[in-house]
mmCIF entry with sequence, helices, sheets and N, C-alpha, C, O atoms, coordinates in Angstrom:
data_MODEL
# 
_entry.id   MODEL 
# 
_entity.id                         1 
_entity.type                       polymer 
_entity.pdbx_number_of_molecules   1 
# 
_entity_poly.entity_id                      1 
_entity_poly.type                           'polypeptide(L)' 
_entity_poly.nstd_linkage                   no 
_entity_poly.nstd_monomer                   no 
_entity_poly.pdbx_seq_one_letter_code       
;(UNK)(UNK)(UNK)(UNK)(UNK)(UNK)(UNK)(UNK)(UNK)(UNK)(UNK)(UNK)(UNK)(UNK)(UNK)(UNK)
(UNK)(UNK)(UNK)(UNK)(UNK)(UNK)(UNK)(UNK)(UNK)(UNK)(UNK)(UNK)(UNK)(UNK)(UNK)(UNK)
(UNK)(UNK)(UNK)(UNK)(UNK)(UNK)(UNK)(UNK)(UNK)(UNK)(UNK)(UNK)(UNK)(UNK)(UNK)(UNK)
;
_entity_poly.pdbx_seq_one_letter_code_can   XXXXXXXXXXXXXXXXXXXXXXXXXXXXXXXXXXXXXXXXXXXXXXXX 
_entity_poly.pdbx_strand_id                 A 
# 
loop_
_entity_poly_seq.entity_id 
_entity_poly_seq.num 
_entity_poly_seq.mon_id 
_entity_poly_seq.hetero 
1 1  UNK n 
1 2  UNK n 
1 3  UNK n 
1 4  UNK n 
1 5  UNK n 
1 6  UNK n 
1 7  UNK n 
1 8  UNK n 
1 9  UNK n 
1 10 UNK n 
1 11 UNK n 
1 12 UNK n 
1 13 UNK n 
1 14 UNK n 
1 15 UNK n 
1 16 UNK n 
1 17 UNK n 
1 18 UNK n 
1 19 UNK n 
1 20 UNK n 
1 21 UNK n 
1 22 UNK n 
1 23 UNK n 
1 24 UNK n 
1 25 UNK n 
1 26 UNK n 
1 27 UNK n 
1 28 UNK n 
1 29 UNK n 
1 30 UNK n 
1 31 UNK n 
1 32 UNK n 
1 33 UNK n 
1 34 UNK n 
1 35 UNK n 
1 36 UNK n 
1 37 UNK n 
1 38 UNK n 
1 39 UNK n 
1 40 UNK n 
1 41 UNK n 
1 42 UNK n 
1 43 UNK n 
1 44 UNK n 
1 45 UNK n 
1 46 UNK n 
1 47 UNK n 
1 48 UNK n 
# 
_struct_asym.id          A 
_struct_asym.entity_id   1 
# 
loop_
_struct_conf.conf_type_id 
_struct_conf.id 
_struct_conf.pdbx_PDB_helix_id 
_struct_conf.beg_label_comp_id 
_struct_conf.beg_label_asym_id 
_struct_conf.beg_label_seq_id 
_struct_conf.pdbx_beg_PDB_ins_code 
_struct_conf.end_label_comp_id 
_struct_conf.end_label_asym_id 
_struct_conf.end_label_seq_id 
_struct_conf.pdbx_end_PDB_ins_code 
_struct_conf.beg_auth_comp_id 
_struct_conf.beg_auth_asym_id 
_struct_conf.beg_auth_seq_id 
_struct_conf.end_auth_comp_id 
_struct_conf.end_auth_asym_id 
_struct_conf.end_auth_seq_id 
_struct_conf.pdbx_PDB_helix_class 
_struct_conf.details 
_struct_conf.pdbx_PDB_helix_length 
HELX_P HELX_P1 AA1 UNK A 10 ? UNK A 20 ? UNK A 10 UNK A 20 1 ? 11 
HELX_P HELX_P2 AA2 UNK A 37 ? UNK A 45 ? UNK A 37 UNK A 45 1 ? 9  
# 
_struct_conf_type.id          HELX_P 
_struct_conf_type.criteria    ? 
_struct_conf_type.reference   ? 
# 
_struct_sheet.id               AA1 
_struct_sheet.type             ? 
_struct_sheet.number_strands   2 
_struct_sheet.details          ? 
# 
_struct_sheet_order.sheet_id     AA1 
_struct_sheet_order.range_id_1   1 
_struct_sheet_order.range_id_2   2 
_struct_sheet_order.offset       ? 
_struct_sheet_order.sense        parallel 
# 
loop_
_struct_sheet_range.sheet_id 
_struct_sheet_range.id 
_struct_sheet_range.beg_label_comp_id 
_struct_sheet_range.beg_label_asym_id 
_struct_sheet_range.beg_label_seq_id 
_struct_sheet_range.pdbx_beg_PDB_ins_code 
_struct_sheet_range.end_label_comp_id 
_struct_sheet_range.end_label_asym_id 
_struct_sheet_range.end_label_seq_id 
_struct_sheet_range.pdbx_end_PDB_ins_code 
_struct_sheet_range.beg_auth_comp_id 
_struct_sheet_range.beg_auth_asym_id 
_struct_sheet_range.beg_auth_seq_id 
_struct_sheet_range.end_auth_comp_id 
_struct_sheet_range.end_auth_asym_id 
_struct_sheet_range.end_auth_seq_id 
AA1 1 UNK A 2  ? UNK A 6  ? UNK A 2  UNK A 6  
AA1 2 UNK A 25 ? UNK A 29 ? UNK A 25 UNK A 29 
# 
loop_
_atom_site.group_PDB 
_atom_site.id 
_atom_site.type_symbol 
_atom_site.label_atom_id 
_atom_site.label_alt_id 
_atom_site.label_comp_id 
_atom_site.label_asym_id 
_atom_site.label_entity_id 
_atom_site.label_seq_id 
_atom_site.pdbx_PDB_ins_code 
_atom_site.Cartn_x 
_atom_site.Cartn_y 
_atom_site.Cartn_z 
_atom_site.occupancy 
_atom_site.B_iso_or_equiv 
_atom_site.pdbx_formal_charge 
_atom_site.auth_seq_id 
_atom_site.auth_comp_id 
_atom_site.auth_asym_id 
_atom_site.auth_atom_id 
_atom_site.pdbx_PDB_model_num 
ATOM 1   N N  . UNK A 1 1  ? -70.645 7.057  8.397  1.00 0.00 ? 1  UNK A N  1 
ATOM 2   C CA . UNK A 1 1  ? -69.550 7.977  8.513  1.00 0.00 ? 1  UNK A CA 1 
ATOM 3   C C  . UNK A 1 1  ? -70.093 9.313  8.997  1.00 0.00 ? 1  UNK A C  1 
ATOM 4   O O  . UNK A 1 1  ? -71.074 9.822  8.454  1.00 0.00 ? 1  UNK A O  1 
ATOM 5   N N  . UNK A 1 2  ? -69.503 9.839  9.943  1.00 0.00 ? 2  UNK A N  1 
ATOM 6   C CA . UNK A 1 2  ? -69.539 11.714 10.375 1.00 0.00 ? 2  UNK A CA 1 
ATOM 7   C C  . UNK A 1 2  ? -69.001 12.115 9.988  1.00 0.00 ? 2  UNK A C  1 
ATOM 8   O O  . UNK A 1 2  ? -67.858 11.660 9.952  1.00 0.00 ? 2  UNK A O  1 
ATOM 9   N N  . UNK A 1 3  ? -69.377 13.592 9.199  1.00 0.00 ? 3  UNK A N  1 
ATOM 10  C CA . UNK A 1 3  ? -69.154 14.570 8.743  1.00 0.00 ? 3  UNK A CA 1 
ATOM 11  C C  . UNK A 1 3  ? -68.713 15.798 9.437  1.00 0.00 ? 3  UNK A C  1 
ATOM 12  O O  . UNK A 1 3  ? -69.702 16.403 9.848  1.00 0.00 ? 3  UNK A O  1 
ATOM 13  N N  . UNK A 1 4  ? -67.672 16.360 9.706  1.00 0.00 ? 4  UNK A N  1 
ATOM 14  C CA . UNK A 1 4  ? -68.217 17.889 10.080 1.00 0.00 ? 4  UNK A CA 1 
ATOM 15  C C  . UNK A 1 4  ? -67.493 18.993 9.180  1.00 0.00 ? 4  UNK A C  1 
ATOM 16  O O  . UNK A 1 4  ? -66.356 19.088 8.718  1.00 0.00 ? 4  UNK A O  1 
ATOM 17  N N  . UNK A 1 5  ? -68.661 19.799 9.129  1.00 0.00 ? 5  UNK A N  1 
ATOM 18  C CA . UNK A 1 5  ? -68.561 20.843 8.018  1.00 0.00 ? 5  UNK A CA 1 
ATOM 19  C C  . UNK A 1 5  ? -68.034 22.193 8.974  1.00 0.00 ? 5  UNK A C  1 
ATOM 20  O O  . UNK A 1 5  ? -68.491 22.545 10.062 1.00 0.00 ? 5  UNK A O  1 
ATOM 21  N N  . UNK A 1 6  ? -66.919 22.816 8.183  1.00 0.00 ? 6  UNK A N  1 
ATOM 22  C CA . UNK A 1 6  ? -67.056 24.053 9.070  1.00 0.00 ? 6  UNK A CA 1 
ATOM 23  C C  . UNK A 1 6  ? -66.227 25.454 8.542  1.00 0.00 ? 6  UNK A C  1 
ATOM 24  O O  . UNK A 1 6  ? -65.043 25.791 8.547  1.00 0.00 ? 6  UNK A O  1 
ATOM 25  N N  . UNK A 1 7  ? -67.509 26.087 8.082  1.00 0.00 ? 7  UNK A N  1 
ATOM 26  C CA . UNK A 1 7  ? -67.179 27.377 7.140  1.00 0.00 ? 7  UNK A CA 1 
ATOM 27  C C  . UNK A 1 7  ? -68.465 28.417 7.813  1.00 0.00 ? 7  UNK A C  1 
ATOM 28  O O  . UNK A 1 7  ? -69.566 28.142 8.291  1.00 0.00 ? 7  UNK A O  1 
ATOM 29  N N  . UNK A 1 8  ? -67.753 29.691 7.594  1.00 0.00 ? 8  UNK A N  1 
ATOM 30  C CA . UNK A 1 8  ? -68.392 31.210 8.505  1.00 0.00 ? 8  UNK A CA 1 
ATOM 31  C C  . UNK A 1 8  ? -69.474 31.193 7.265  1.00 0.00 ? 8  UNK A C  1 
ATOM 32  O O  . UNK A 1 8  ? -70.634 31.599 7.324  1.00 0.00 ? 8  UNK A O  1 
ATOM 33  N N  . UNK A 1 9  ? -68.766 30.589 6.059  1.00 0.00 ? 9  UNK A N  1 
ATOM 34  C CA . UNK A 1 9  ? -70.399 31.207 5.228  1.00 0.00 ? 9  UNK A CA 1 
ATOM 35  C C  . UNK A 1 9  ? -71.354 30.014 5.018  1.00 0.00 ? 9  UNK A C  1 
ATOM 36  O O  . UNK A 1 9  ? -71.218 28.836 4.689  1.00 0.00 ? 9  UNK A O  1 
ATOM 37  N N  . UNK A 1 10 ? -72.498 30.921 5.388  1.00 0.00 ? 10 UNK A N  1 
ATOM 38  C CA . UNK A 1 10 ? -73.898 30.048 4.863  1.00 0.00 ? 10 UNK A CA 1 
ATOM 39  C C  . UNK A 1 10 ? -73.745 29.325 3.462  1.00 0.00 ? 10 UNK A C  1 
ATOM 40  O O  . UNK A 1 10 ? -73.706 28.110 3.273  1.00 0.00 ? 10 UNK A O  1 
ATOM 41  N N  . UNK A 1 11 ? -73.682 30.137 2.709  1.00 0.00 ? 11 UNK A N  1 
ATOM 42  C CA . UNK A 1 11 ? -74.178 29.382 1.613  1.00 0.00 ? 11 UNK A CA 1 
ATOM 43  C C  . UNK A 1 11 ? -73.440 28.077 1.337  1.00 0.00 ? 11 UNK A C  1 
ATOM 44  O O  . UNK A 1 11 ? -73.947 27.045 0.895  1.00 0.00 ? 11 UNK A O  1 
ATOM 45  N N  . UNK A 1 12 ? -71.945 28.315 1.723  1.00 0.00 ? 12 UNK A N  1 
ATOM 46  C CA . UNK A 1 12 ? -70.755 27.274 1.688  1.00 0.00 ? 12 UNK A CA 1 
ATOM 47  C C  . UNK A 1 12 ? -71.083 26.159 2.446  1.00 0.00 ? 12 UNK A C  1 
ATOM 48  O O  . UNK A 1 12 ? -70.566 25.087 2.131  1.00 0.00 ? 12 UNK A O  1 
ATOM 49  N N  . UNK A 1 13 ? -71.999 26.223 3.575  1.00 0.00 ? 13 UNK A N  1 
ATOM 50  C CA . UNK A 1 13 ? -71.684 24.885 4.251  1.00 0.00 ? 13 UNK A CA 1 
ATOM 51  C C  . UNK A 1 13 ? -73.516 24.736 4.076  1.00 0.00 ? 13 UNK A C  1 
ATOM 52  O O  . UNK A 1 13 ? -73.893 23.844 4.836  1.00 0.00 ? 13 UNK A O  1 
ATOM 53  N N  . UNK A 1 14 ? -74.486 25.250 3.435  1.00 0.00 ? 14 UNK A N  1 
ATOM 54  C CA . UNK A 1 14 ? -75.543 24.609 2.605  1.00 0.00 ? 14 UNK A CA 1 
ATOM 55  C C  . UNK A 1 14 ? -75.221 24.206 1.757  1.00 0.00 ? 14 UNK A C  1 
ATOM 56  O O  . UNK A 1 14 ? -75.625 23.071 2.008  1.00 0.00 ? 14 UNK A O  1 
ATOM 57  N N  . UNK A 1 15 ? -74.572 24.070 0.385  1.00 0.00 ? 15 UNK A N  1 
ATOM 58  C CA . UNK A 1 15 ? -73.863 23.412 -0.131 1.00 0.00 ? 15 UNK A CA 1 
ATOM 59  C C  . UNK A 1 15 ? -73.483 22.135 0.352  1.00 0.00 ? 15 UNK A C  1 
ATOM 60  O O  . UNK A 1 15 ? -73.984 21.019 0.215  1.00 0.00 ? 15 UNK A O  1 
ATOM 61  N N  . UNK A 1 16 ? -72.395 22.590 1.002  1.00 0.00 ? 16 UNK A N  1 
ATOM 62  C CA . UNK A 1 16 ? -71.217 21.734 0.992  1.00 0.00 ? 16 UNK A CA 1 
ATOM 63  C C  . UNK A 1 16 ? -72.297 19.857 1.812  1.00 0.00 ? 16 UNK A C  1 
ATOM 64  O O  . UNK A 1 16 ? -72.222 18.655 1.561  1.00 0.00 ? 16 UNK A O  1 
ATOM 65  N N  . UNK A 1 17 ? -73.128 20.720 2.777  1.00 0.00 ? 17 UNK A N  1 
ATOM 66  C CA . UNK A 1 17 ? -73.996 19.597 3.035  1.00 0.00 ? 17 UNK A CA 1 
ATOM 67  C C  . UNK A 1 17 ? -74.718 19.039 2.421  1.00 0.00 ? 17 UNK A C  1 
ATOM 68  O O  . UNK A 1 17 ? -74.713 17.856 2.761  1.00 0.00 ? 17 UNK A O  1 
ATOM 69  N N  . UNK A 1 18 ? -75.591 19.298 1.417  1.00 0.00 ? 18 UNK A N  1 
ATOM 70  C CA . UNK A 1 18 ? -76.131 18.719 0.391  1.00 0.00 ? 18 UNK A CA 1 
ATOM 71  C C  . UNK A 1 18 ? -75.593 17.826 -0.629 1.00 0.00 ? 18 UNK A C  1 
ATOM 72  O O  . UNK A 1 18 ? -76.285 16.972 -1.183 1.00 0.00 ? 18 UNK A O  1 
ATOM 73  N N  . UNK A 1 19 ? -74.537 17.996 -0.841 1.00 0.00 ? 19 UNK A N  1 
ATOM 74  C CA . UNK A 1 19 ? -73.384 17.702 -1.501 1.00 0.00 ? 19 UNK A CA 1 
ATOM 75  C C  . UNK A 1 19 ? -72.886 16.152 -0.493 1.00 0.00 ? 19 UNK A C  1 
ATOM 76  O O  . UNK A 1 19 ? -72.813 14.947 -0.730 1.00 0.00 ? 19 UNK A O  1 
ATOM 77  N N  . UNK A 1 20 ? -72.670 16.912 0.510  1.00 0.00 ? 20 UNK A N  1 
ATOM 78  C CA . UNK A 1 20 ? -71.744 15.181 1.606  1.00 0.00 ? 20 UNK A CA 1 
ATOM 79  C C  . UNK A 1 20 ? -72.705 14.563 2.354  1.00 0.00 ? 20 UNK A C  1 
ATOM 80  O O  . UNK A 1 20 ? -72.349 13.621 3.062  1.00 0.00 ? 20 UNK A O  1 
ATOM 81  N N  . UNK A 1 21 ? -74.272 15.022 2.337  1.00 0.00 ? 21 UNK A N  1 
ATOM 82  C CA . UNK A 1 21 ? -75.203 14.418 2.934  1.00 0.00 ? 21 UNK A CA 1 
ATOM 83  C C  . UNK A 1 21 ? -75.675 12.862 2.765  1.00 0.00 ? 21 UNK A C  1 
ATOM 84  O O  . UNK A 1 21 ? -76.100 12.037 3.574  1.00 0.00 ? 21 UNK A O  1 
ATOM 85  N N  . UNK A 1 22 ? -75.384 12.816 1.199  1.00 0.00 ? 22 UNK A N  1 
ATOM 86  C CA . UNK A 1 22 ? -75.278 10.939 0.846  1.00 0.00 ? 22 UNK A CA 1 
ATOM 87  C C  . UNK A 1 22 ? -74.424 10.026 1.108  1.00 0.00 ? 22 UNK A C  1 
ATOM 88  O O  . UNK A 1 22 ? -74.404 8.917  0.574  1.00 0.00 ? 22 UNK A O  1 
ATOM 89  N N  . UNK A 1 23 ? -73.523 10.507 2.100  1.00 0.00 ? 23 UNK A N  1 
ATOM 90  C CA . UNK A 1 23 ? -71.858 10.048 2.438  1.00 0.00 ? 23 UNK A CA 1 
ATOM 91  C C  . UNK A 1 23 ? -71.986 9.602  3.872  1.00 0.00 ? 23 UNK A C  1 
ATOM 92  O O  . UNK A 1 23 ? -71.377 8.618  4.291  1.00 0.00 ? 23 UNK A O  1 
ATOM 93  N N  . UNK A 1 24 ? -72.660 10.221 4.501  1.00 0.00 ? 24 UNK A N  1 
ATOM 94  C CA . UNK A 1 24 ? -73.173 10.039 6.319  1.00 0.00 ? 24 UNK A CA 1 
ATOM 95  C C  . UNK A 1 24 ? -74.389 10.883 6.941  1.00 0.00 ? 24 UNK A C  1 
ATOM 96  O O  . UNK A 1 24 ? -75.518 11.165 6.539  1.00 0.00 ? 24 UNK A O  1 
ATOM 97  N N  . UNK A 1 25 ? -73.584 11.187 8.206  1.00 0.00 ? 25 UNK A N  1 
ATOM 98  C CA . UNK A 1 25 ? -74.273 11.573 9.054  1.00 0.00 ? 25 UNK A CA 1 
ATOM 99  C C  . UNK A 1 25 ? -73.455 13.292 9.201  1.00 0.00 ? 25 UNK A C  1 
ATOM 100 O O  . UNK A 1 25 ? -72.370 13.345 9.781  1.00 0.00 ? 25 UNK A O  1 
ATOM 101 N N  . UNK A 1 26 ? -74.006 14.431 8.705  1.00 0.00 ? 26 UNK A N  1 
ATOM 102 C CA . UNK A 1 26 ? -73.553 15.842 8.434  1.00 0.00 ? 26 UNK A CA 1 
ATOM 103 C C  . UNK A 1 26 ? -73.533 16.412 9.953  1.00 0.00 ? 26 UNK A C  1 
ATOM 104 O O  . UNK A 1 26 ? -74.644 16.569 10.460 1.00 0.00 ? 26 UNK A O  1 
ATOM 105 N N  . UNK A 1 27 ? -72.340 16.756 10.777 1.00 0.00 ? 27 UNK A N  1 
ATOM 106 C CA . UNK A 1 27 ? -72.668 18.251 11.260 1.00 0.00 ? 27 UNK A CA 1 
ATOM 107 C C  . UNK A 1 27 ? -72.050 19.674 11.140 1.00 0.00 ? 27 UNK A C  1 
ATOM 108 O O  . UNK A 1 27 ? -71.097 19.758 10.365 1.00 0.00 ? 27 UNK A O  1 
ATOM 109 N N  . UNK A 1 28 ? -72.438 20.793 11.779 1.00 0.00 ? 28 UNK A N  1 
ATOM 110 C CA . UNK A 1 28 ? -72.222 22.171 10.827 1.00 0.00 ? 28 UNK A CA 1 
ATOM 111 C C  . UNK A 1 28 ? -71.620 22.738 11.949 1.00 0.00 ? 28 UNK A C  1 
ATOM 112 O O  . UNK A 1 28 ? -72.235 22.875 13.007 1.00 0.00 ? 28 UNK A O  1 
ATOM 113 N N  . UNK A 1 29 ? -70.303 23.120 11.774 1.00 0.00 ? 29 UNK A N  1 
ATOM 114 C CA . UNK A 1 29 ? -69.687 24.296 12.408 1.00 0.00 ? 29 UNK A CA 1 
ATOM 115 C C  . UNK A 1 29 ? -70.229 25.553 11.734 1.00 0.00 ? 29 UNK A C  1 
ATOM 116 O O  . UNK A 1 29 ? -70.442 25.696 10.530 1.00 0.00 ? 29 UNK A O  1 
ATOM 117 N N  . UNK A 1 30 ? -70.387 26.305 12.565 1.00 0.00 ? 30 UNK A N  1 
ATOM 118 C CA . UNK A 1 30 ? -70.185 27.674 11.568 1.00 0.00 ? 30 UNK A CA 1 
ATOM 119 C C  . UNK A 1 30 ? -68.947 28.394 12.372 1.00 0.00 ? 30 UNK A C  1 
ATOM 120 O O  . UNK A 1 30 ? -68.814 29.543 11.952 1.00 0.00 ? 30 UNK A O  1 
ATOM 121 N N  . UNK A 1 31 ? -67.948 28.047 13.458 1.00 0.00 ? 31 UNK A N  1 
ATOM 122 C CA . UNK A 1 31 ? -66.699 29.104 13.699 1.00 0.00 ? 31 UNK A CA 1 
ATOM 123 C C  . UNK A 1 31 ? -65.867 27.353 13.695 1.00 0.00 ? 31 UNK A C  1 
ATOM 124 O O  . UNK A 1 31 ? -66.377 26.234 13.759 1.00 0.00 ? 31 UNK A O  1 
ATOM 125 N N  . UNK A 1 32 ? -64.320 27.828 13.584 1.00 0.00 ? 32 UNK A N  1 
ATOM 126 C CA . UNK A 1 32 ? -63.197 26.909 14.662 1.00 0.00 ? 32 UNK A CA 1 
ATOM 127 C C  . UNK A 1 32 ? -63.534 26.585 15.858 1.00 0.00 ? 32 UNK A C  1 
ATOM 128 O O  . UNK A 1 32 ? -63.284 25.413 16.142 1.00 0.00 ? 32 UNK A O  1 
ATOM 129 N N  . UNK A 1 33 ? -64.143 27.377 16.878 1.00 0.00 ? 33 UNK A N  1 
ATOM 130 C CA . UNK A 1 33 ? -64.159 27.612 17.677 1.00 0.00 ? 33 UNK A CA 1 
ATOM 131 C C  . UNK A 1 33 ? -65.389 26.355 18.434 1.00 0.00 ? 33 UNK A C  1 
ATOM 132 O O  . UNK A 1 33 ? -65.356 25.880 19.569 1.00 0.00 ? 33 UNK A O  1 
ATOM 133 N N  . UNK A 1 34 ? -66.461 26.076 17.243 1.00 0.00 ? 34 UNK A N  1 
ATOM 134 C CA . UNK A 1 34 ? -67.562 25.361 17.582 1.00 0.00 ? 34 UNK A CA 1 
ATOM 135 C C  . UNK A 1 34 ? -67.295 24.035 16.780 1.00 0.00 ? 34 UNK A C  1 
ATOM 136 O O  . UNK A 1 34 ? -68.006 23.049 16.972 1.00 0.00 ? 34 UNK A O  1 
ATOM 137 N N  . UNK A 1 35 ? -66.404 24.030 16.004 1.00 0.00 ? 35 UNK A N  1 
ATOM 138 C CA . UNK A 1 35 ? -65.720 22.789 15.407 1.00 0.00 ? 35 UNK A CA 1 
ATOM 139 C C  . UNK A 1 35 ? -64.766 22.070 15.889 1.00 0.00 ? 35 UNK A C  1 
ATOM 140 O O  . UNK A 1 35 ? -64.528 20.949 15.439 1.00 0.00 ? 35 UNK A O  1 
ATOM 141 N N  . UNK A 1 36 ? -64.079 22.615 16.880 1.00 0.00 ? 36 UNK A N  1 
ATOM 142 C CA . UNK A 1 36 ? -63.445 21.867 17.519 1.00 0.00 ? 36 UNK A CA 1 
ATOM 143 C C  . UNK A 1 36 ? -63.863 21.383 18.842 1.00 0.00 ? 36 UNK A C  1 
ATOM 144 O O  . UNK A 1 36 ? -63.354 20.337 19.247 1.00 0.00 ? 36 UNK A O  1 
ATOM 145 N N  . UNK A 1 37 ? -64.571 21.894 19.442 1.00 0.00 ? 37 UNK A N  1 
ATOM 146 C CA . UNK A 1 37 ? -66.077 21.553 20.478 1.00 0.00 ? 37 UNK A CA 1 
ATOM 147 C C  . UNK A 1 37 ? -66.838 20.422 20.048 1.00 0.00 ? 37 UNK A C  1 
ATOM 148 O O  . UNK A 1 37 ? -66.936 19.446 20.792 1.00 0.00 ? 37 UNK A O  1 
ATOM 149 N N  . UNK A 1 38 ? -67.371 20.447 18.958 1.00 0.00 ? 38 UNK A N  1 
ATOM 150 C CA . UNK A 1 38 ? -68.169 19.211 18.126 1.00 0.00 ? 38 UNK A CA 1 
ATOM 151 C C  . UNK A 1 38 ? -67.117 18.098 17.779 1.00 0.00 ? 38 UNK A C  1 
ATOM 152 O O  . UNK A 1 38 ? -67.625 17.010 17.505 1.00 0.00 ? 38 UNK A O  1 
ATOM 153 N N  . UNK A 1 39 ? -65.783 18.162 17.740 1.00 0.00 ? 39 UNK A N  1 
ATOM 154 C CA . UNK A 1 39 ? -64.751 16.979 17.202 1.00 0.00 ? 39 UNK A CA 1 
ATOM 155 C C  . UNK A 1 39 ? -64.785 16.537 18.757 1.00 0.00 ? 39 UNK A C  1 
ATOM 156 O O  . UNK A 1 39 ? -65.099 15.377 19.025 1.00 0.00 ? 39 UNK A O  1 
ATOM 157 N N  . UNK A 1 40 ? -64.486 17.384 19.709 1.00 0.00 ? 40 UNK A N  1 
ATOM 158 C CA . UNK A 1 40 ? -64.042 16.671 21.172 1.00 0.00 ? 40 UNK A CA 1 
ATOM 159 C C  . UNK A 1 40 ? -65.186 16.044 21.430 1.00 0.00 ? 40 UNK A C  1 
ATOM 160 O O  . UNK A 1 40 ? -65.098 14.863 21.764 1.00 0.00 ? 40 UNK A O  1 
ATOM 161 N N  . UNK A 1 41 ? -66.349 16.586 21.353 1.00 0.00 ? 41 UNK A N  1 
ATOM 162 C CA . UNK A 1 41 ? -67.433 15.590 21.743 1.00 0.00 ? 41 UNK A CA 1 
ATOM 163 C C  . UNK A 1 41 ? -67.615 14.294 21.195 1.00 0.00 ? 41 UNK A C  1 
ATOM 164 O O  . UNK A 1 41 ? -67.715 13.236 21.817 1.00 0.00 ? 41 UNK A O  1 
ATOM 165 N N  . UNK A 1 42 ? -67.646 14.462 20.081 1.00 0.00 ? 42 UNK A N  1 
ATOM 166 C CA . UNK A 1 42 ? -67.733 12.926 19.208 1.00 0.00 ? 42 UNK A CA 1 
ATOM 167 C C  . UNK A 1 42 ? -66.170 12.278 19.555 1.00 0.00 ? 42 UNK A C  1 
ATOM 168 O O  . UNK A 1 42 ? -66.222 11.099 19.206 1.00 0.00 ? 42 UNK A O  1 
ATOM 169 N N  . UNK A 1 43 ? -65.013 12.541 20.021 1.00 0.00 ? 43 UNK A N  1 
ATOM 170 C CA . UNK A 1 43 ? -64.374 11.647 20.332 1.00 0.00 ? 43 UNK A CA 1 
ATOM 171 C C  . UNK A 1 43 ? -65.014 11.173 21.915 1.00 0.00 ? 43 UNK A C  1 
ATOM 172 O O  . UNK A 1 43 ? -65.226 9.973  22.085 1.00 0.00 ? 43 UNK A O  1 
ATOM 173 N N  . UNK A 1 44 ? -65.318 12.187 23.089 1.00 0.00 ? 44 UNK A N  1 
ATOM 174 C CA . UNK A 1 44 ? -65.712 11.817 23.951 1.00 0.00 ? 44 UNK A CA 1 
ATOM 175 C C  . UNK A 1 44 ? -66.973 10.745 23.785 1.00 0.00 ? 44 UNK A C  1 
ATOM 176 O O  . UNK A 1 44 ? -67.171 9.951  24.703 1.00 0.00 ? 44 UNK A O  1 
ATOM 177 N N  . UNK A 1 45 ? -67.690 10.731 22.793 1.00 0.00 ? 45 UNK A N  1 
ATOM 178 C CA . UNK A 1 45 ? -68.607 10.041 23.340 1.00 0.00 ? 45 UNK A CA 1 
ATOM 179 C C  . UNK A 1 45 ? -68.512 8.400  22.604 1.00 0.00 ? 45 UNK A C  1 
ATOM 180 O O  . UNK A 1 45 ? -69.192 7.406  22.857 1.00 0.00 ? 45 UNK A O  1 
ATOM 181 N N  . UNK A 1 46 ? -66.954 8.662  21.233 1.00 0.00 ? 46 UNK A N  1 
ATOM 182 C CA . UNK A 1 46 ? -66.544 7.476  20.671 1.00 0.00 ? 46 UNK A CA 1 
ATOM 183 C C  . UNK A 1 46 ? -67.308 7.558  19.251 1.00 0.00 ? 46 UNK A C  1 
ATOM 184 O O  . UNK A 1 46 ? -67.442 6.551  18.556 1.00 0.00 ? 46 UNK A O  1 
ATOM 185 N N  . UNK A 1 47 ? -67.671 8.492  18.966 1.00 0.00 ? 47 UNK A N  1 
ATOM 186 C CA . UNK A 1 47 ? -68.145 8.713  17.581 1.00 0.00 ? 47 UNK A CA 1 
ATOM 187 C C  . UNK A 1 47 ? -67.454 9.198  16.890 1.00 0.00 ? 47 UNK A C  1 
ATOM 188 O O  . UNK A 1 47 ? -68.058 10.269 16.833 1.00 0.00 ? 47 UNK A O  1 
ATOM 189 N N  . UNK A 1 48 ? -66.501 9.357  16.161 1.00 0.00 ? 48 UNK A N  1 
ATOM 190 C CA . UNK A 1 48 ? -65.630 9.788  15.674 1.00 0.00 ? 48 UNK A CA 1 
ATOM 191 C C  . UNK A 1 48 ? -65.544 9.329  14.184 1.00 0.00 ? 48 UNK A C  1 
ATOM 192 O O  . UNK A 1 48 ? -64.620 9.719  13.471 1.00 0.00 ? 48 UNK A O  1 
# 
């Protein structure tokens, strides 16, 4: 399973990954802006 995490604060999405890291495969937004960039890609490439 993919993960994507996506919060402006550090400590929140160190956490929050440590935490959902035994669940899949983690990646880290840190804006909207780069989280929704990282969702289009993984649909483009069928990873979703």
């Amino acid at each position: 399973m993919r993960i994507l995490i996506s919060d402006d604060d550090f400590v929140s999405r160190k956490l929050l990954n440590r935490q959902l890291s035994g669940l899949g495969e983690v990646d880290v937004a840190v804006s909207g802006k780069e989280a929704v960039a990282a969702a289009q890609l993984a649909l483009q490439e069928g990873e979703h």
